[in-house]
C-alpha positions as CSV (number, residue, x, y, z in Angstrom):
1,X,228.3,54.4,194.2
2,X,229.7,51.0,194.8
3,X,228.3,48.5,197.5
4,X,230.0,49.1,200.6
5,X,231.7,45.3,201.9
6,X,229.7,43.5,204.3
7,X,231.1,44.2,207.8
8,X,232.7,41.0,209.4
9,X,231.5,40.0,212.6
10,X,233.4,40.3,215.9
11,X,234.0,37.3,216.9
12,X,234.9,36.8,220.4
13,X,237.7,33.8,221.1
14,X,237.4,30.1,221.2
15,X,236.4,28.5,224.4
16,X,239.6,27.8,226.1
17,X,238.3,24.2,226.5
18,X,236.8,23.9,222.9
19,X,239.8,25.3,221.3
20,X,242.6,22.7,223.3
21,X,240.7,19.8,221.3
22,X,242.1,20.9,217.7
23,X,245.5,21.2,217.7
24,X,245.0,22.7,213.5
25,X,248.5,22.8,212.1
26,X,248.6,24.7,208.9
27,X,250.4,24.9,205.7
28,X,250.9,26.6,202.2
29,X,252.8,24.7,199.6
30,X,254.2,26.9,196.8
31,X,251.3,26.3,194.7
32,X,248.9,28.2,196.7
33,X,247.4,24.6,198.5
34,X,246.4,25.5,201.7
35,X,246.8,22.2,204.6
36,X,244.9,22.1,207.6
37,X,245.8,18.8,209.8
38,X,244.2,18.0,212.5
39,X,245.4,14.7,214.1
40,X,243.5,12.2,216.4
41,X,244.6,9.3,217.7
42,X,241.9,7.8,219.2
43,X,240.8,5.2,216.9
44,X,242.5,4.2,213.5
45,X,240.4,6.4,210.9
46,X,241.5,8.8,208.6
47,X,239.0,11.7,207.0
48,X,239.9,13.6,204.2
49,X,238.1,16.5,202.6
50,X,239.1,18.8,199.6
51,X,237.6,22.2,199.1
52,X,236.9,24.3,196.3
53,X,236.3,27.5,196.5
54,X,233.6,27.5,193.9
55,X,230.2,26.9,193.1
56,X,227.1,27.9,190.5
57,X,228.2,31.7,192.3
58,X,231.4,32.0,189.9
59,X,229.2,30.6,187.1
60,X,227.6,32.7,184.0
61,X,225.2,32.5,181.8
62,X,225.6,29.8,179.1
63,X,227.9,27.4,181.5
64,X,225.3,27.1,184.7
65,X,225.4,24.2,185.8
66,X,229.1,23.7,184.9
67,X,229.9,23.2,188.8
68,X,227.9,20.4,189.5
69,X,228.5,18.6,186.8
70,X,232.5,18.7,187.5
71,X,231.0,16.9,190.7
72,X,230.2,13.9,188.3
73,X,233.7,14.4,186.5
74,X,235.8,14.3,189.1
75,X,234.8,10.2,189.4
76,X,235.4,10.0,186.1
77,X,239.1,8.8,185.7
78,X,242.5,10.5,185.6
79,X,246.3,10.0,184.3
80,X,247.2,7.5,186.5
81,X,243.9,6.0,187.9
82,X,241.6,5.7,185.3
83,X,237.9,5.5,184.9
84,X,235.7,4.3,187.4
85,X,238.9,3.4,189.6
86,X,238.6,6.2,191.9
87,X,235.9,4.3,194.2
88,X,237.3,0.8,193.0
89,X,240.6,1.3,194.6
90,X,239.4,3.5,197.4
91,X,237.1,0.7,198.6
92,X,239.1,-2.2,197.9
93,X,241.2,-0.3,200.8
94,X,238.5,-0.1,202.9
95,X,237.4,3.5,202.4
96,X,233.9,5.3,201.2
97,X,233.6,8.6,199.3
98,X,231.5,11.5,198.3
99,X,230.8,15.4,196.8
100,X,228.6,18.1,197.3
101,X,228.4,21.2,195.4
102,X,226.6,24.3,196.5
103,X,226.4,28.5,195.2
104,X,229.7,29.1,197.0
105,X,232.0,25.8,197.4
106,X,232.5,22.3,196.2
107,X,233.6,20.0,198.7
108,X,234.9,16.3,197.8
109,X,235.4,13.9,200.9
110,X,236.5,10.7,201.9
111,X,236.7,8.3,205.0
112,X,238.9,5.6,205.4
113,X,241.3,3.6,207.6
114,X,244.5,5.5,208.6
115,X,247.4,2.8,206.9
116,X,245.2,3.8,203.4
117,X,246.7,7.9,203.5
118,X,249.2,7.7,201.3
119,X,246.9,5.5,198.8
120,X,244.3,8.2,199.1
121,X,246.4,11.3,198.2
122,X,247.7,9.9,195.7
123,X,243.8,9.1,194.1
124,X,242.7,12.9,195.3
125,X,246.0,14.4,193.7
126,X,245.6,12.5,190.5
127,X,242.3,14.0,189.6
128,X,243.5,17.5,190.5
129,X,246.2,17.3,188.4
130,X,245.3,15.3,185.3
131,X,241.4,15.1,185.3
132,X,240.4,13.1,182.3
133,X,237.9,15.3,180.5
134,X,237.0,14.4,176.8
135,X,233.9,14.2,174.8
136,X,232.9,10.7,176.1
137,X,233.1,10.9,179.6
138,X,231.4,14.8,179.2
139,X,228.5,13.2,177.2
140,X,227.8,10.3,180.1
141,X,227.9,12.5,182.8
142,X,225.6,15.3,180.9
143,X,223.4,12.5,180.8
144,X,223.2,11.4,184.1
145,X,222.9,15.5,185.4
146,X,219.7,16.2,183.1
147,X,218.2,13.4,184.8
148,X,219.0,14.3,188.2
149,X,217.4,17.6,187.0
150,X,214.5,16.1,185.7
151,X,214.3,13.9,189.1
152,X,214.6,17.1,191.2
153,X,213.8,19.9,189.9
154,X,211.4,19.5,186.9
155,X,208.8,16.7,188.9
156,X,209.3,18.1,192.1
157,X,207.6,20.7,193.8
158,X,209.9,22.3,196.3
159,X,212.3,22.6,193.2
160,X,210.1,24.0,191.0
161,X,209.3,26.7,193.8
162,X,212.7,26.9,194.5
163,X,214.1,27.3,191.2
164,X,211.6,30.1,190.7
165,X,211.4,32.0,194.0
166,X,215.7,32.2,193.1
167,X,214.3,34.6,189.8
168,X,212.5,36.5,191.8
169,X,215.1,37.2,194.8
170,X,218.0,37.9,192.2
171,X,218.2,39.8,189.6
172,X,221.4,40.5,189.2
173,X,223.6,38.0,190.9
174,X,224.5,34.7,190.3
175,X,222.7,33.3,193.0
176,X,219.5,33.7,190.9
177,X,219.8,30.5,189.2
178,X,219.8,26.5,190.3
179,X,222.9,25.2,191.8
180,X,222.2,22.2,189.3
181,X,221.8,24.6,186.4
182,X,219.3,25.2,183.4
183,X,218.5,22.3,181.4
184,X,219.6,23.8,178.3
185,X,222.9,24.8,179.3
186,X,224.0,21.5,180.8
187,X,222.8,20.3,177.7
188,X,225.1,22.9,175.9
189,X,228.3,23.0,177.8
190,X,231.1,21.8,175.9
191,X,234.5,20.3,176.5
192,X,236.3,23.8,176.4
193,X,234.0,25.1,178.6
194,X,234.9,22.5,181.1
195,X,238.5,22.4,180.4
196,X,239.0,25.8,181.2
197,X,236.7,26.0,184.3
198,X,239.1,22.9,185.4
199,X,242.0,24.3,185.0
200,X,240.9,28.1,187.0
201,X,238.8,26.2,189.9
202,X,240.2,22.8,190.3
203,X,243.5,23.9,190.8
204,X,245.5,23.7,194.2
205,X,245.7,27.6,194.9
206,X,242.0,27.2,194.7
207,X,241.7,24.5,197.1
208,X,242.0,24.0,200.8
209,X,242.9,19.9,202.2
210,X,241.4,19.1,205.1
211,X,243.2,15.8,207.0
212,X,241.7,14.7,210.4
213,X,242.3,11.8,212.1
214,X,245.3,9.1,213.2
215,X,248.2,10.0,211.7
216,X,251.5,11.4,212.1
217,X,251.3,15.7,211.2
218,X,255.2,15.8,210.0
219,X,255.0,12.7,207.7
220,X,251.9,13.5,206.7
221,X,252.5,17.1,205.3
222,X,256.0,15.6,203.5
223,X,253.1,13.4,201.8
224,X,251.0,15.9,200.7
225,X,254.2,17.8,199.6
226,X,255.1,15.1,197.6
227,X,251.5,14.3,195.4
228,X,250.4,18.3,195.6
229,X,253.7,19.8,195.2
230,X,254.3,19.6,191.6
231,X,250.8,20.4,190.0
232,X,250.9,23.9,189.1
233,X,248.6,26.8,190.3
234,X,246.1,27.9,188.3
235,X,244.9,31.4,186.5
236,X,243.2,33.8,189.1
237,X,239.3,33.7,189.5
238,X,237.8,36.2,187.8
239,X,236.0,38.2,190.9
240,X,232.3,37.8,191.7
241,X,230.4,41.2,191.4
242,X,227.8,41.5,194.1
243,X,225.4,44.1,191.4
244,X,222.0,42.8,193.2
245,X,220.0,46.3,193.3
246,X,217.5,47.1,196.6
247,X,214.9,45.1,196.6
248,X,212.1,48.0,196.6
249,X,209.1,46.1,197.0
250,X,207.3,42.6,197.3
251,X,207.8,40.7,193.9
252,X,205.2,37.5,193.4
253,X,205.0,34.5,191.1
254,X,202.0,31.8,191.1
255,X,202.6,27.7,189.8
256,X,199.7,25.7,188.4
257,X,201.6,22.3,188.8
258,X,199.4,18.5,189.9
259,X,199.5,18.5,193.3
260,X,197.2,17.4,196.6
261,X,197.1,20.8,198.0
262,X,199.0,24.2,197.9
263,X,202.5,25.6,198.9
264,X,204.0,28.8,199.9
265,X,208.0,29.8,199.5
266,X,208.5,32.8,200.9
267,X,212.3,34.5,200.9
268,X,213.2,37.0,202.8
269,X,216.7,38.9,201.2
270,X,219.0,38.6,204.1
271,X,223.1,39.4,204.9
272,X,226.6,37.5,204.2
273,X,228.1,34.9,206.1
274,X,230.3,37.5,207.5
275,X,227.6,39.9,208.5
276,X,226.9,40.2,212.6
277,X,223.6,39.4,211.5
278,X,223.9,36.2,210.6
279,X,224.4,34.4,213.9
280,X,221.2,36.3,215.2
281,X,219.4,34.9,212.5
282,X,220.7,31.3,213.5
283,X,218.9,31.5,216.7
284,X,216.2,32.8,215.2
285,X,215.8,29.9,213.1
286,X,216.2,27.5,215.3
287,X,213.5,29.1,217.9
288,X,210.7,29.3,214.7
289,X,211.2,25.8,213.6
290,X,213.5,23.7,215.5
291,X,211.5,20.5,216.8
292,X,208.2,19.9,217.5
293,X,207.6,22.7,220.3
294,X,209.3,25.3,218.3
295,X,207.0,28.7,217.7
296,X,205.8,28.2,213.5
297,X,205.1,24.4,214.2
298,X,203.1,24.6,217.0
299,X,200.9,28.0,216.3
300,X,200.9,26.8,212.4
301,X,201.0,22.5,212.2
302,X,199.1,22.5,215.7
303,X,197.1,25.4,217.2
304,X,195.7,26.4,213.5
305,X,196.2,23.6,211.5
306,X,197.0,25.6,208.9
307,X,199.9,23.7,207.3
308,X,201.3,20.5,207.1
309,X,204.7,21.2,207.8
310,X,206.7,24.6,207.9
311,X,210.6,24.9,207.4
312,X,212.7,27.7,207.4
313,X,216.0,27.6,205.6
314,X,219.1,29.8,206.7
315,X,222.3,29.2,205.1
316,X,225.2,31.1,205.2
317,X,226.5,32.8,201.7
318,X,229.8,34.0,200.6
319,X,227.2,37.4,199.3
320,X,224.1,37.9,200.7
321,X,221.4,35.1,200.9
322,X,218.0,34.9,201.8
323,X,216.2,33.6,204.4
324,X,213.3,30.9,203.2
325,X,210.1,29.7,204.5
326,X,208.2,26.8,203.0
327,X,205.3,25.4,203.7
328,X,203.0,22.4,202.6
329,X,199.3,23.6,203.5
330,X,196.6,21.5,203.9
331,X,194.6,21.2,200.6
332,X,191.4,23.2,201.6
333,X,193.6,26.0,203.1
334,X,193.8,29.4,201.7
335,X,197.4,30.4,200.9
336,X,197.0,33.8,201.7
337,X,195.3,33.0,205.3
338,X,198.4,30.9,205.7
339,X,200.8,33.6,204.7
340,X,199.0,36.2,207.1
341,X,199.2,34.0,210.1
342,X,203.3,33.4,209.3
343,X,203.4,36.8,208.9
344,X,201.7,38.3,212.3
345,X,203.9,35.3,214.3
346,X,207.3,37.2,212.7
347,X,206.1,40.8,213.5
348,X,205.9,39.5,216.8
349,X,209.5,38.3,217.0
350,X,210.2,41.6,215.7
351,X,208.2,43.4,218.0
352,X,209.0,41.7,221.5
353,X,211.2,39.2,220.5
354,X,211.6,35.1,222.0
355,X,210.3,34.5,225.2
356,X,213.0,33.5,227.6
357,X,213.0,30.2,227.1
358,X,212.4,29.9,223.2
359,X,215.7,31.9,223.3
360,X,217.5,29.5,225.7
361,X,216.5,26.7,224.1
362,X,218.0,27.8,220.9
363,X,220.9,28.7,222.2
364,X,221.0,24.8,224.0
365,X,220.7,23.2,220.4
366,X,222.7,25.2,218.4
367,X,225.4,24.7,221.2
368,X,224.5,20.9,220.8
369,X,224.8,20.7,217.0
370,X,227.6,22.8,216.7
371,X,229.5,20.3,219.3
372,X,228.2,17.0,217.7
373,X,229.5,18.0,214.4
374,X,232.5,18.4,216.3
375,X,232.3,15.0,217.4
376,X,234.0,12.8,214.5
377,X,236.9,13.0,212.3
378,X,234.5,13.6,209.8
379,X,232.5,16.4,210.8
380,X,235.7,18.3,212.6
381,X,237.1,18.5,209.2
382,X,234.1,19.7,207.6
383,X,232.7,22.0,209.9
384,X,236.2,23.9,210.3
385,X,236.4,23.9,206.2
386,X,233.2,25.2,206.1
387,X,233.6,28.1,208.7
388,X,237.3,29.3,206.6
389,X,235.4,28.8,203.5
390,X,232.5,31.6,204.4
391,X,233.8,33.1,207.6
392,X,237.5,33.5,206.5
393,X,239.1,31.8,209.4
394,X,238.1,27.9,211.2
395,X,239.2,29.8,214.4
396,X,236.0,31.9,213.9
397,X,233.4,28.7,214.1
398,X,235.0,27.3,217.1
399,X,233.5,30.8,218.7
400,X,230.2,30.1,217.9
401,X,229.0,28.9,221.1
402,X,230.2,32.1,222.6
403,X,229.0,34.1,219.7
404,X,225.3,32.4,220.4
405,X,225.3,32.5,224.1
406,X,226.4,36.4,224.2
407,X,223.0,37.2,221.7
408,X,220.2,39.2,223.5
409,X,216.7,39.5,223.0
410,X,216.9,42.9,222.3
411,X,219.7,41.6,219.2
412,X,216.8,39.4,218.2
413,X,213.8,42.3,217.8
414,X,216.5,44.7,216.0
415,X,217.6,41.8,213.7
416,X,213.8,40.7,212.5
417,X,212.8,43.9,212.6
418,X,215.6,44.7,209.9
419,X,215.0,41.8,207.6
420,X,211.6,40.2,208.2
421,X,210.0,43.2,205.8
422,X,207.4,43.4,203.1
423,X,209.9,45.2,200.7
424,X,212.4,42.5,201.1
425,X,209.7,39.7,200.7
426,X,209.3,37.5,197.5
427,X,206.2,35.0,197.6
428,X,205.8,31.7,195.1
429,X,202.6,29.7,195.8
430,X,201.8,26.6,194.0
431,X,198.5,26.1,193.2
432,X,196.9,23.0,192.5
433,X,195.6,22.3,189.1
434,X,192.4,20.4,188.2
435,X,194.6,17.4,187.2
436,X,196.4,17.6,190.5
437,X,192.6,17.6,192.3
438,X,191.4,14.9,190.4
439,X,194.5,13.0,191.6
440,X,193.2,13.7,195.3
């Protein structure tokens, strides 16, 4: 029987006052580009972001990997601006650039003053049109990926546990491996690959353009019309299958690695953006490990002086994620002791929840967060491309605040309760090896 779709939250509406600072005029030009413009006048400035929707999620086995590494290409040169001009000509008019890729988006963005717009669609729409991808320019940038992968995965330790506890969590999906990919499939993809994956993923009916800051909304879309309009759609992604079985049961995995003193990653699997769920688990988060009062720090940094440092992870997912712990443990403490003490602090959420102020305070910070982001050109364009890109609609982030504020403590117990479980649990610990002691 098929997986039933994750239910989407109900969302209550915008705060009146919140929702009268973006006046978000939209737009779909005949290729499927989707416009968002949100214009500020207040100073001069102009940020501009470009989103994908795709990431090492709509990869397979043989091409992982293949996401990122467009993140190199896209720098790489075009038709009409060709390599290494990208940044040239962007900075030489005063602007600065950068890219992200993650398991469900790719996200390319720059800054800049506002009389440089016109120059900077024309350098955005130039790569997604006419990308220049050939043997050359795949090799150099192959090169530079395997040793960002060496840098960060292979000699580090929270991505070796990381790469690993991803095996364990998945076994079916596509979440299961790195967002940077396996080392012998960067090593293996080949022009074709990338030519193809350009033209399904990098195409405008793929995409969403982000524009926020001084500028004229009329003119401005006639721009966009004018570079964007004529690149053609692209072939329909092939749909992600969410075939992750139930987790039945704890699943464990133990690294020998040189190292001072032992870790723990611990994931818990948890639900989809989309999922009610998810903004409980936002709070709950912030109360564990949110600053230097927060619950895990103080009972496990502090009190016990168990660990070094504890973190937990929550990020939003097109499919289900997982909720991670990590923790750097001091070297003559027992892992398991450590993973008993975590463990009896989250049956206690479960069981009676936050106390009343653990769960205002994390509603104070969120709010805070949520509204700084909110602050610049910048982070209002990201932050609203981020909630359409997982949530659906940008009109469902600005109801965060009220979405947080309206959680109870009884929310809280059900919602820890449901994922903070044994069976859902899956445990990496690195443990030192005698060439990592005789280093300490």
């Amino acid at each position: 029987m098929p997986k039933a779709l994750p239910k989407k939250a109900a969302v209550p509406k915008a705060d009146p006052v919140l929702q009268s600072l973006f006046d978000v005029q939209e737009a779909t030009l005949s290729n499927g580009l989707k416009v968002r413009l949100l214009p500020n006048h207040q100073t001069p400035v102009v940020s501009l972001y470009t989103f994908f929707q795709v990431g090492s999620r709509n990869e397979r086995p043989g091409i992982t990997g293949i996401s990122h590494l467009f993140e190199h290409m896209m720098f790489n040169g075009a038709k009409k601006y060709g390599p290494k001009m990208f940044d040239r000509v962007l900075e030489s008019n005063g602007g600065r650039s950068n890219a992200y890729t993650c398991t469900d988006q790719t996200v390319y963005y720059e800054d800049f003053a506002s009389d440089a717009l016109e120059k900077v669609l024309d350098l955005e729409s130039d790569r997604m049109r006419s990308l220049r991808i050939n043997d050359a320019a795949l090799s150099a940038e192959r090169q530079v990926v395997m040793e960002e992968r060496r840098v960060r995965v292979d000699n580090d330790i929270g991505g070796m546990m990381d790469e690993e506890l991803g095996t364990l969590v998945w076994k079916a999906h596509s979440y299961r491996w790195p967002v940077i990919g396996w080392m012998k499939d960067i090593e293996n993809i080949s022009r074709q690959d990338c030519e193809q994956y350009f033209r399904t993923y990098y195409a405008p009916s793929n995409a969403v353009l982000y524009i926020a800051g001084d500028f004229e909304p009329k003119q401005t879309l006639a721009l966009v019309r004018r570079y964007y309009g004529d690149i053609p759609k692209g072939p329909r992604p092939e749909p992600v299958l969410d075939a992750e079985p139930e987790q039945k049961g704890e699943r464990r995995a133990e690294l020998r690695h040189p190292a001072q003193s032992p870790s723990l990653m611990i994931a818990w699997r948890g639900p989809a953006a989309r999922s009610p769920d998810t903004f409980v688990l936002d709070l709950i988060q912030y109360a564990l490990i949110k600053g230097e009062g927060s619950r895990l720090v103080k009972k496990l940094v502090y009190e016990t002086q168990l660990a070094i440092s504890v973190m937990i992870d929550w990020s939003w997912r097109v499919d289900p994620g997982a909720i991670i712990a990590y923790l750097e443990l001091k070297p003559d403490s027992d892992p398991r002791k450590v993973e008993e003490a975590l463990y009896a602090e989250l049956e206690r959420v479960a069981r009676e929840g936050l106390t009343e102020r653990e769960l205002q305070k994390a509603k104070n910070n969120l709010r805070a967060d949520h509204l700084r982001e909110l602050a610049t050109n910048s982070g209002r364009a990201h932050a609203l491309g981020h909630y359409e890109s997982l949530l659906g609609s940008w009109r469902d982030g600005l109801a965060l605040p009220s979405v947080y504020a309206a959680t109870t403590n009884e929310q809280v117990k059900q919602v820890a309760a449901k994922y903070f479980l044994p069976e859902r649990r899956s445990v990496v610990t690195l443990i030192p090896s005698a060439e990592g002691k005789e280093m300490h």
